[in-house]
Each structure stands twice: as structure tokens, then as C-alpha cells.
C-alpha positions as CSV (number, residue, x, y, z in Angstrom):
1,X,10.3,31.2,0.3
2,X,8.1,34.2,1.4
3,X,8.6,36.6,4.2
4,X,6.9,36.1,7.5
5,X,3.9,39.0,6.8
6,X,3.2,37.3,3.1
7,X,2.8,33.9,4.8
8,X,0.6,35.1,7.7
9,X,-2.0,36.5,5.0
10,X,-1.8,33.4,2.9
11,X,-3.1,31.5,6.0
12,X,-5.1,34.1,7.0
13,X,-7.0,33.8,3.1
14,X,-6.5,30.0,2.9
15,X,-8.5,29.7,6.6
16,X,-11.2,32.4,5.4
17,X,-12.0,30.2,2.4
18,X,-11.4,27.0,4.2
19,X,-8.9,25.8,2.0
20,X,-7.2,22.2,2.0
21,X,-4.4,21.3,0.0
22,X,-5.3,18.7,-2.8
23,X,-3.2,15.6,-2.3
24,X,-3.2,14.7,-5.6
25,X,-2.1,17.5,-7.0
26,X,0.2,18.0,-4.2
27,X,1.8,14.7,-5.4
28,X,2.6,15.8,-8.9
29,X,5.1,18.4,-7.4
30,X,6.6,16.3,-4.6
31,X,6.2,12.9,-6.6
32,X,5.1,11.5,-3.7
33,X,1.3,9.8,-2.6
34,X,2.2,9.9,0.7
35,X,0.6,6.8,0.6
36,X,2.0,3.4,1.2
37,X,0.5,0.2,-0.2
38,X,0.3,-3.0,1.8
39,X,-0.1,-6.4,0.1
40,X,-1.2,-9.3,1.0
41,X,-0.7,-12.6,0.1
42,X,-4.3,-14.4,-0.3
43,X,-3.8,-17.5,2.3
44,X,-6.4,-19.4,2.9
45,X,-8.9,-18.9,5.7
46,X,-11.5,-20.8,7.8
47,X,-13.8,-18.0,7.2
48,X,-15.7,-15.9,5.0
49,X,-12.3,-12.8,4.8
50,X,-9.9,-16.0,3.3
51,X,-7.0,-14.3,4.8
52,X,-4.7,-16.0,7.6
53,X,-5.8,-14.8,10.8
54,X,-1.8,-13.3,11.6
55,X,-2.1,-11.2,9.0
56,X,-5.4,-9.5,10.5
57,X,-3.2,-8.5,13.4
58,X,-0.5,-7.7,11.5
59,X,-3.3,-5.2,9.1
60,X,-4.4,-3.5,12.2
61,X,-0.7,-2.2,13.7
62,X,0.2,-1.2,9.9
63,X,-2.4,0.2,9.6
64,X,-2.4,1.9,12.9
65,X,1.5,3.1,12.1
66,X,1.2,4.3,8.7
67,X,-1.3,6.7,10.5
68,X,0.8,8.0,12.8
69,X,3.6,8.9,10.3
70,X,1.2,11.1,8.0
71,X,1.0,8.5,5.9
72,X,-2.3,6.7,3.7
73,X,-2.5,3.1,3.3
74,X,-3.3,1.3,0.4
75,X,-4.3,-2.7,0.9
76,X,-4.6,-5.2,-2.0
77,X,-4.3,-8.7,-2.4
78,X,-0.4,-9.6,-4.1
79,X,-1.1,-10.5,-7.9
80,X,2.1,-11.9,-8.3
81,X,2.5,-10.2,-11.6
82,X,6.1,-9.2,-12.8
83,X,4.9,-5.3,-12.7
84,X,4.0,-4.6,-9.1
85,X,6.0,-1.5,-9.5
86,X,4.3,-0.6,-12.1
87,X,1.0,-1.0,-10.7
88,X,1.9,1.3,-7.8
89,X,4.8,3.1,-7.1
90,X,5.9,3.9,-10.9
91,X,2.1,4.7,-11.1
92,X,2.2,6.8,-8.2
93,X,-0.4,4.8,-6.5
94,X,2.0,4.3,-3.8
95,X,5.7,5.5,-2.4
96,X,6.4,2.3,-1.2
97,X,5.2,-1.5,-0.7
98,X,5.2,-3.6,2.1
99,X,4.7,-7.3,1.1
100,X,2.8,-9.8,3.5
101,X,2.8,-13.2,3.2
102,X,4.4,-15.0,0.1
103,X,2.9,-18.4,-0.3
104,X,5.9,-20.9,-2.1
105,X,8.6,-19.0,-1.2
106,X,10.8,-20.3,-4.4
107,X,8.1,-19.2,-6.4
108,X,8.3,-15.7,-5.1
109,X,11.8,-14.8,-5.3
110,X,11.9,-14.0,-8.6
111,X,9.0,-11.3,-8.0
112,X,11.1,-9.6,-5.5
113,X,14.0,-9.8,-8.0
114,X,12.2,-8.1,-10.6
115,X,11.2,-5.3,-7.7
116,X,15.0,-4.6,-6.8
117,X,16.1,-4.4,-10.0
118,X,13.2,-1.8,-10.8
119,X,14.6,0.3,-7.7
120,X,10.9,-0.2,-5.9
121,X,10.8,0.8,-2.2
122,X,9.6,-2.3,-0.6
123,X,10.1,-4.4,2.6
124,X,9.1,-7.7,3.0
125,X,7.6,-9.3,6.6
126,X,9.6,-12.7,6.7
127,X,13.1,-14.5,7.6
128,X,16.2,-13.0,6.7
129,X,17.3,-15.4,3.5
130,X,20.6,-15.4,2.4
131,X,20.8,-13.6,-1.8
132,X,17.0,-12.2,-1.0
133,X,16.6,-8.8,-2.9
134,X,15.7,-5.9,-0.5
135,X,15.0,-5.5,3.1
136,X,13.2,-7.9,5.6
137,X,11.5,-7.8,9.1
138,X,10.5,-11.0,10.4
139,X,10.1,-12.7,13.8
140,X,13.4,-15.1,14.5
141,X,11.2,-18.3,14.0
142,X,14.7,-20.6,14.9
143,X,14.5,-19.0,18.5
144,X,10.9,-19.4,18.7
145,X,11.2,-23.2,17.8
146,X,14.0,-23.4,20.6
147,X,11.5,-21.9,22.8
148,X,8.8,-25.0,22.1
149,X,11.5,-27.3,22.3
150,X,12.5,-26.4,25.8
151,X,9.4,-26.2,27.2
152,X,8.4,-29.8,26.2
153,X,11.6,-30.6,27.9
154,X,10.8,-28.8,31.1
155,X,7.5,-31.0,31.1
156,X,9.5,-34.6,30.4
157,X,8.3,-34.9,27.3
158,X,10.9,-37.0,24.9
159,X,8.4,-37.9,21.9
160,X,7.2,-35.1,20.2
161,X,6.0,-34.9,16.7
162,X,5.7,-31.6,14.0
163,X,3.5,-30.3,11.8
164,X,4.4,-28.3,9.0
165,X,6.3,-27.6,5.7
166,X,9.5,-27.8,6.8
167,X,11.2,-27.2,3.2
168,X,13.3,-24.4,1.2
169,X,9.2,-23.4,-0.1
170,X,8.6,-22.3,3.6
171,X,11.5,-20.7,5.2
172,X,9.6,-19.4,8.3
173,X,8.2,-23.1,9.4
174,X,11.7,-24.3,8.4
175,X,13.5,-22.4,10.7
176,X,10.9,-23.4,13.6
177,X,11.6,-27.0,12.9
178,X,15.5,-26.4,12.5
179,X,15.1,-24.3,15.9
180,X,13.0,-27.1,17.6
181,X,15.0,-30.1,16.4
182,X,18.1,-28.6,17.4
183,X,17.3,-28.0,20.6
184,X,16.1,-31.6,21.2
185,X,19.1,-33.0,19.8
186,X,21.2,-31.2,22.7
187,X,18.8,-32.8,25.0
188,X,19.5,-36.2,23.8
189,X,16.0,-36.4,22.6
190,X,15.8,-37.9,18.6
191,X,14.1,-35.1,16.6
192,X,11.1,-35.9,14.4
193,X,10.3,-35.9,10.7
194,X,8.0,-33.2,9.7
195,X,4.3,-34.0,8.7
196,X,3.6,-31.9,6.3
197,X,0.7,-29.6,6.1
198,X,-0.4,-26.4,4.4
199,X,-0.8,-23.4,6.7
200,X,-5.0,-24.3,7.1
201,X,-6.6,-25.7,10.2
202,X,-8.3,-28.7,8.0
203,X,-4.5,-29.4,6.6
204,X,-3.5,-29.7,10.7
205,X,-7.0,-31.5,11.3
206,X,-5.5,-34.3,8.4
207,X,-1.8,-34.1,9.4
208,X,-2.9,-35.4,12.5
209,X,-5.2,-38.0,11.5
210,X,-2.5,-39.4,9.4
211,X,-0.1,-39.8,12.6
212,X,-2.4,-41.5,14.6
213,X,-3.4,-43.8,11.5
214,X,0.3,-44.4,11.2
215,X,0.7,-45.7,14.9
216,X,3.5,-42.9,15.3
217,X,4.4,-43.3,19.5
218,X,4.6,-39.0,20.4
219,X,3.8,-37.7,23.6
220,X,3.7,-33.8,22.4
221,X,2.7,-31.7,19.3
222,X,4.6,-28.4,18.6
223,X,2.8,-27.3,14.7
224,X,4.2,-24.6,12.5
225,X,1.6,-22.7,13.1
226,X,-2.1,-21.7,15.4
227,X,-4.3,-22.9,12.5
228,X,-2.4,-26.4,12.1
229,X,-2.1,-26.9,15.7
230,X,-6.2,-25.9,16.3
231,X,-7.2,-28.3,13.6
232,X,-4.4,-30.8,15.3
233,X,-6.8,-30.8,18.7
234,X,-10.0,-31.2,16.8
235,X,-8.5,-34.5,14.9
236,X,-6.8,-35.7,18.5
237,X,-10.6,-35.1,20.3
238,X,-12.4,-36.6,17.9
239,X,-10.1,-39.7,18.6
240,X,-11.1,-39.5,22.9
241,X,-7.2,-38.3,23.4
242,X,-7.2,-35.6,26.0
243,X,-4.9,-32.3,25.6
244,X,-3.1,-31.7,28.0
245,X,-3.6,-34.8,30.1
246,X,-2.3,-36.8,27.2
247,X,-0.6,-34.8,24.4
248,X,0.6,-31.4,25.3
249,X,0.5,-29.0,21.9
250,X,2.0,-25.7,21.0
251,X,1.2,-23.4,18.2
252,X,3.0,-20.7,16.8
253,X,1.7,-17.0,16.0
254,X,-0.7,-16.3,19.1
255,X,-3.6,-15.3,16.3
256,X,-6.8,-14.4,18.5
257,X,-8.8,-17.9,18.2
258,X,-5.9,-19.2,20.3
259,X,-6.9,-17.7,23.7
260,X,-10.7,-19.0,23.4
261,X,-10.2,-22.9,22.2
262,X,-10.6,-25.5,24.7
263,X,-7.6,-25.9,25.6
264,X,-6.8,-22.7,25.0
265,X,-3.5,-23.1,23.0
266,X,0.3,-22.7,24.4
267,X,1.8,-20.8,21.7
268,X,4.5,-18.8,20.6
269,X,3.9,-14.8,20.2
270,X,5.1,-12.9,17.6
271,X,4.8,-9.2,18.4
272,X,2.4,-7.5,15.9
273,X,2.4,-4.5,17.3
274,X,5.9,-3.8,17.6
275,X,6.5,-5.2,13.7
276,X,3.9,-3.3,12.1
277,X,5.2,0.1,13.8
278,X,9.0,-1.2,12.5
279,X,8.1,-2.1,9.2
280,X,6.7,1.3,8.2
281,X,9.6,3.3,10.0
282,X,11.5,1.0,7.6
283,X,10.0,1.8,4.6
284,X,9.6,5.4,5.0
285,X,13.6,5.6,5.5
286,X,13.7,3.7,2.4
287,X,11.3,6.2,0.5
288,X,14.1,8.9,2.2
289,X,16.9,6.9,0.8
290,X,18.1,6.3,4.5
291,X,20.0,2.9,5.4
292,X,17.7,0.1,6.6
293,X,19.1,-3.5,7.8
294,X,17.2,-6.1,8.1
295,X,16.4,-7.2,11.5
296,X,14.4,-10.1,13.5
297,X,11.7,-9.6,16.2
298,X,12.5,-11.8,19.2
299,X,9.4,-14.0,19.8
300,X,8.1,-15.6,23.9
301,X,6.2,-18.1,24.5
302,X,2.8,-17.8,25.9
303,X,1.8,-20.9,28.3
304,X,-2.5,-21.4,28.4
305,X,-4.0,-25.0,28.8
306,X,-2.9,-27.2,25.9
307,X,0.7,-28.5,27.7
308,X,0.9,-30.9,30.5
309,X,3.1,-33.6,32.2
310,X,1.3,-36.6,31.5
311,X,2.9,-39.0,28.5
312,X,0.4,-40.0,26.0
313,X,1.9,-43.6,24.1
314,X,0.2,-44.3,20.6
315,X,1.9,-47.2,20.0
């Protein structure tokens, strides 16, 4: 609101002194951080970080995005507290939240409730849930257990078993299954009942101990999930049962330890890249008061060493 010669000498001074503008106090004008806070939900890890390997990926391209924007980010571990808004946006910490990962998913709900009716800017990376408060992004996990399914077709095989929580708790690995069983039912081929397992490789490593304990007659593996399916081979190779000679397995998530396990794993990808870059475009309309929908990320399979032809019985 000053005329071009005013301005020029501002600048002029400002540069002479080496002036920056103080964010902070910045902020108490525009009531903005211009910073946006990332949480994570604290899954559980093979190593020392204790946080699942996707979400690495999925830190890295946030991360990488917010950057790009002009924006800060702000990463914490979700408390699961009933005052998240409280603790960053009200507190100006933060203009907006983007939640990662959410554990029991019927536990959760409320928490997100409790955002929306506080009018906190937040997106959420998973399915699309029919009543969920606020905005998702999430990969379409019923197309990517489709894409499993019809693979194992294409290589003959008709007895495949899953691993995974395939409940209301766990949307995402329900959808897989629902995706996956579907499309065997059109084939003619009888879908399986779910072994359940955590999202951990040791819970895979088990799962699969307990089918081959159980006599179960399967010729193929498709897990919820890289970590179940990598703890899945360990269990089946400990037994002297060759993948893919005698089981073929697929994963799902493409985390980086897929490409450099023997067999390296067939798996679907879920594009972190893309997602990451979407989910702060997202959120930064919703700090604008823009119009977001929610949308799903189309997943592909990615074919390594773990499938082949050959049928494996256990009976």
C-alpha cells in the first residue's frame, strides 16, 4: 500500500542491513505458521525408527512437497488425544494436519470427529469411508487386490490363501481382500478366509506358520501388506518350500526391502510420490477455504521373483 519509489528504498534499506522477515512475528499478523504438521501413527517396525517402512516413503515426498509450496513441516508421532487441534493449529503450531496412519480404525474415528467439529484443517492418507469426517487421499486398495487376484489367475493358480486383518478395524487390508476375493469368485476360484495378522513381518512370519501347521492346501500367498508377506517367505523357507517354484507370493505397498529380498517380492505399488505432492496441494486449498474431494490413487502391480507357475499342495 506504498508507491513504487517508497517500496524501492524499503528494499534498498532492508538489503543494506540484511534484513529477513521474522516468521514468527510474521504469523501473528497473518495467523498463519506457514507451517504444516504431519503426524504419524507409531506402527511398529523391524528396526530401531519403529515406524512402518511406507510411511518413510510417504515422509520423504511430503516432505519434499510441503517444500516446494513455501511451506515448513512439522512431524510428530499422533497422540491420539481429543485436542490435536489444540496442540497445533489453535496453537498456531501449525495451519493444517495431515494424519498418517491410524492404527484400529474404529478407534480413531472419533478423533477425527472431534477435529471436524473443531473446524481443524486436516486430511487424512487412507480409503474413502462412508460418514468419515473430513477429506481423504488414499490408494484404491479394492483395485489393487483385483490386480493380485488376476495375476495369480494368469499363472493357474486356483488355491491361494491371505494374510491380513481383513475387518471394519482395517479398512485398507479390507478392501484388498474384498478386491482379491471378488475377483476370484468371477474366475470360478472359492475365495479364502483371511489369516489374520498385524501389519509386522514377525505377525506374517506366524500367520504363515499357522497355515502350514493347519494343513491348509494353497498354491499362492497374496498378504495385506510387504512386511506380512516378507515375514510370510522367511516362515515358508524355513519349512524347505521354495518361492516361486512352489508358492508364488505378492505383497502390497512396494516399501524399499521389497526389491532386495530373495525372491525379491511381486508387489503392488502405491505411488508415494504422486500422494505426498496431492495431499499437501490438498491441504493448502483447505487452509484457503478452497473445495477439496476426496480422491483415490490408482495402484500397478510390480512383477520381481516371488510368483511362478508351478502348484505347491500342502495337503
Amino acid at each position: 500500500m506504498v508507491n513504487p519509489e517508497t517500496r524501492a528504498k524499503v528494499h534498498e534499506i532492508a538489503k543494506q542491513l540484511n534484513y529477513k522477515v521474522d516468521k514468527n512475528a510474521a504469523s501473528l499478523r497473518t495467523q498463519q505458521s506457514q507451517t504444516l504438521a504431519l503426524l504419524l501413527f507409531e506402527d511398529r517396525a523391524t528396526d530401531d525408527s519403529m515406524i512402518n517402512p511406507f510411511f518413510l516413503s510417504m515422509l520423504g515426498n511430503i516432505t519434499r512437497a510441503a517444500a516446494n509450496a513455501g511451506y515448513d513441516l512439522l512431524v510428530s508421532f499422533q497422540q491420539l488425544s481429543e485436542d490435536w487441534h489444540s496442540e497445533y493449529e489453535v496453537a498456531s503450531r501449525a495451519d493444517g494436519l495431515i494424519l498418517l496412519g491410524y492404527g484400529d480404525y474404529i478407534t480413531y474415528q472419533p478423533k477425527l470427529e472431534v477435529l471436524a467439529q473443531e473446524g481443524a484443517h486436516f486430511i487424512i492418507w487412507g480409503p474413502i469411508v462412508q460418514g468419515q469426517p473430513g477429506h481423504s487421499l488414499g490408494c484404491d486398495n479394492y483395485l489393487g487386490g483385483t490386480i493380485a487376484a488376476n495375476h495369480l489367475i494368469e499363472l493357474g493358480r486356483r488355491k491361494p490363501v491371505f494374510i491380513g486383518d481383513a475387518s471394519e478395524h482395517c479398512p485398507e487390508f479390507l478392501l484388498r481382500y474384498e478386491g482379491f476375493c471378488d475377483t476370484l469368485k468371477k474366475a470360478g476360484i472359492d475365495p479364502p478366509a483371511p489369516q489374520f495378522a498385524l501389519n509386522e513381518e514377525q505377525a506374517g512370519y506366524q500367520a504363515m506358520q499357522g497355515l502350514l501347521e493347519s494343513k491348509v492346501d494353497f498354491d499362492s500367498l497374496f498378504t495385506a501388506s510387504d512386511l506380512m508377506a516378507i515375514g510370510a517367505m522367511k516362515a515358508l523357507k524355513q519349512k524347505g518350500i521354495k518361492v516361486p517354484e512352489q508358492i508364488s507370493v505378492i505383497g502390497f505397498d512396494d516399501i524399499m526391502a521389497s526389491q532386495y529380498v530373495n525372491p525379491a517380492l511381486t508387489t503392488v505399488h502405491q505411488d508415494t510420490q504422486r500422494s505426498g505432492e496431492i495431499l499437501v496441494q490438498n491441504l493448502i486449498a483447505l487452509i484457503r477455504g478452497e473445495e477439496v474431494d476426496s480422491q483415490l490413487i490408482r495402484p500397478s502391480l510390480v512383477v520381481r521373483d516371488s510368483c511362478g507357475a508351478k502348484r505347491y499342495s500342502n495337503g
